[in-house]
N, C-alpha and C positions, 0 to 999 in steps of 0.2 A: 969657455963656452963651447957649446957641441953641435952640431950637429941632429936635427929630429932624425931617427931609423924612419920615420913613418912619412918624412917629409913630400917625397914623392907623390903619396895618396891627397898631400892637400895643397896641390901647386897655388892657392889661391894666396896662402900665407907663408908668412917668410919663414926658413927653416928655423930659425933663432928665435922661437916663439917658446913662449910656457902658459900651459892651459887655456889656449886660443886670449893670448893677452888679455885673459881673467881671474888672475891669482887670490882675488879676494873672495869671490866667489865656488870656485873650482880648485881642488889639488889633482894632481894625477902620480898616484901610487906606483903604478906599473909602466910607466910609460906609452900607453898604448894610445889610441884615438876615442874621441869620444860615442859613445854608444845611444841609440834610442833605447828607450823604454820599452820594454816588452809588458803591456797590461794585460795579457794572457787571456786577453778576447778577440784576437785579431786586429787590436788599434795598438800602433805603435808612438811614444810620445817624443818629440825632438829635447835632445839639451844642447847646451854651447856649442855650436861649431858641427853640427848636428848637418846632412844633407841626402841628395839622392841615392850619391855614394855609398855613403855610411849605413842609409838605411836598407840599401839592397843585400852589403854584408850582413849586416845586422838581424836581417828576417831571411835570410836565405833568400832571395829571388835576384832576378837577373837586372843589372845597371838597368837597361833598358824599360823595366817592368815598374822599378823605384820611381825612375825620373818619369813617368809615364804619371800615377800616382800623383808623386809628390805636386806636379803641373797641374792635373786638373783638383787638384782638393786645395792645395794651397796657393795656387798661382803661377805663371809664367817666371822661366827664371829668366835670370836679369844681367846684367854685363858691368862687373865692377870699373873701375878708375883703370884698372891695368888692363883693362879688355879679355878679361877671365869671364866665362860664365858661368853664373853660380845658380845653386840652389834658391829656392826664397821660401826660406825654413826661416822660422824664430824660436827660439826656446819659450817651450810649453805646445810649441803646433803639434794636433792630433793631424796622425795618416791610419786610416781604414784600409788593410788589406781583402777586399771580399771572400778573394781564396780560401785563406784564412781564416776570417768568419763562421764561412760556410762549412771549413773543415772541423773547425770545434763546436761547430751545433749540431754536426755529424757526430762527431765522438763525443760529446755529450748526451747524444738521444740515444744513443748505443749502450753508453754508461750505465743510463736509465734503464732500458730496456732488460739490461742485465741483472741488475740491483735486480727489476721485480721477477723475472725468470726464477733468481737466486732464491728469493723468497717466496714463491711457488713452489717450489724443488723442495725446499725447507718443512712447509706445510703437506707436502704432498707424504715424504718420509716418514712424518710423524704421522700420518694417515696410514701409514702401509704398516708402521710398527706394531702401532695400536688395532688392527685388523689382524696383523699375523698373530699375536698374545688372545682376541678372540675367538682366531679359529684353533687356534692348540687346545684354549677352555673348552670350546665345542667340544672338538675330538675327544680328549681326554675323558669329557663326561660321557661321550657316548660308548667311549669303551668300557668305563667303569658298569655302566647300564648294560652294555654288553654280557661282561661279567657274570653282573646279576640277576642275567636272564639266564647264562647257564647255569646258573647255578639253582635259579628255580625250576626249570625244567625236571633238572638233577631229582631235587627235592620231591616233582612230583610223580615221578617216575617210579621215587622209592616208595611213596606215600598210596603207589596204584591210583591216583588221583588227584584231586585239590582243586584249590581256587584257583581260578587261570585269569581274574581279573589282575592280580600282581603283576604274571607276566603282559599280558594285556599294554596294562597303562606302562611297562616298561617299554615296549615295543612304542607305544608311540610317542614316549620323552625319548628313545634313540633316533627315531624318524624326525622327531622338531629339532632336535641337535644334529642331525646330519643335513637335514635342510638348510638350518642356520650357516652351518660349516660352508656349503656348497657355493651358498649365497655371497658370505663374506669373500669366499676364495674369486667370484670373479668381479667382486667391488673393487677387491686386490690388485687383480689383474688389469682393470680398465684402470684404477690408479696406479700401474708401474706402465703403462701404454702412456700415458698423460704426461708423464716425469718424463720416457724417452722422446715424448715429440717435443717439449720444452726442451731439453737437453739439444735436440737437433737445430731446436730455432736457435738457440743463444751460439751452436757451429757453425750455422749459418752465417751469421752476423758478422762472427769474427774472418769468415771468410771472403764478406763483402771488400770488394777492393776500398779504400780506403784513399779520398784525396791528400795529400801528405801536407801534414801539420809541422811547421818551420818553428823552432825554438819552441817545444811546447810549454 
């Protein structure tokens, strides 16, 4: 028979105990102490042998802050037979850390915040792509029209004359192509302004101090 290593943390029980004298119910693998439940909203749940103790290691916070908790959510604790004061835990009692809580509805709303930033960003791209591939079509037409404005010119220069309505109407499919162009470029531009202020609020966020979230 041995000895608990751990026996020190639970002066309430004898060292020469196994699985808080629950072996039917409880094995312990590792030897270690028993653990709350972390239900990963900020309630933490008791099992066997389960107390203030345990659950201030258990969530990170301070003895102090446990048994503060544990007192007013589950009751005043109590004075066993040997004049130990104990916890008054039971296996299955929920404890509500608020901290906690309130720290995961913070990094929750954050989460969110980001997801939609991410998918704004995403939309906004595919806005900027589809605008840049319109104003290259622009350009490109209007150079080609360019072109073939010198080239009419050319034509009537050799010709000592001609129709000038060709060049004419080309002059002003270069003028609706370069308006176009001009236009898509600062639709362009007000959508890459729009992406870096969303960019700046999601560095924001992550620069927001941040109340620290215990076993997340």
């Amino acid at each position: 028979m041995f000895v608990d290593p751990l026996a020190e943390e639970f002066v309430g029980w004898t060292p020469y105990h196994y699985v808080h004298q629950n072996p039917i119910n409880l094995i312990d693998p590792t030897g270690m102490s028993a653990e709350w439940i972390d239900n990963g909203d900020g309630t933490w749940t008791a099992e066997e042998g389960d107390s203030a103790a345990t659950l201030a290691k258990d969530a990170g916070i301070s003895y102090e802050r446990a048994n503060e908790l544990v007192q007013s959510q589950l009751g005043s604790n109590y004075v066993d037979i040997d004049g130990i004061e104990k916890s008054n835990v039971e296996i299955g009692d929920m404890v509500i850390i608020p901290e906690q809580v309130q720290a995961i509805s913070i990094q929750s709303a954050n989460e969110d915040f980001n997801r939609r930033v991410d998918n704004q960003v995403k939309e906004i791209d595919n806005k900027i792509n589809s605008l840049s591939k319109e104003i290259k079509d622009s350009h490109n037409k209007h150079q080609a029209l360019e072109s073939a404005e010198k080239f009419d010119r050319i034509w009537i220069d050799r010709m000592e004359g001609g129709v000038a309505g060709r060049t004419a109407g080309t002059a002003r499919l270069q003028h609706m192509y370069a308006r176009d162009s001009v236009n898509k470029s600062k639709e362009r531009t007000s959508s890459e302004q729009e992406k870096e202020k969303l960019l700046e609020s999601k560095k924001q966020t992550k620069q927001t101090k941040q109340i620290k979230i215990f076993k997340p």
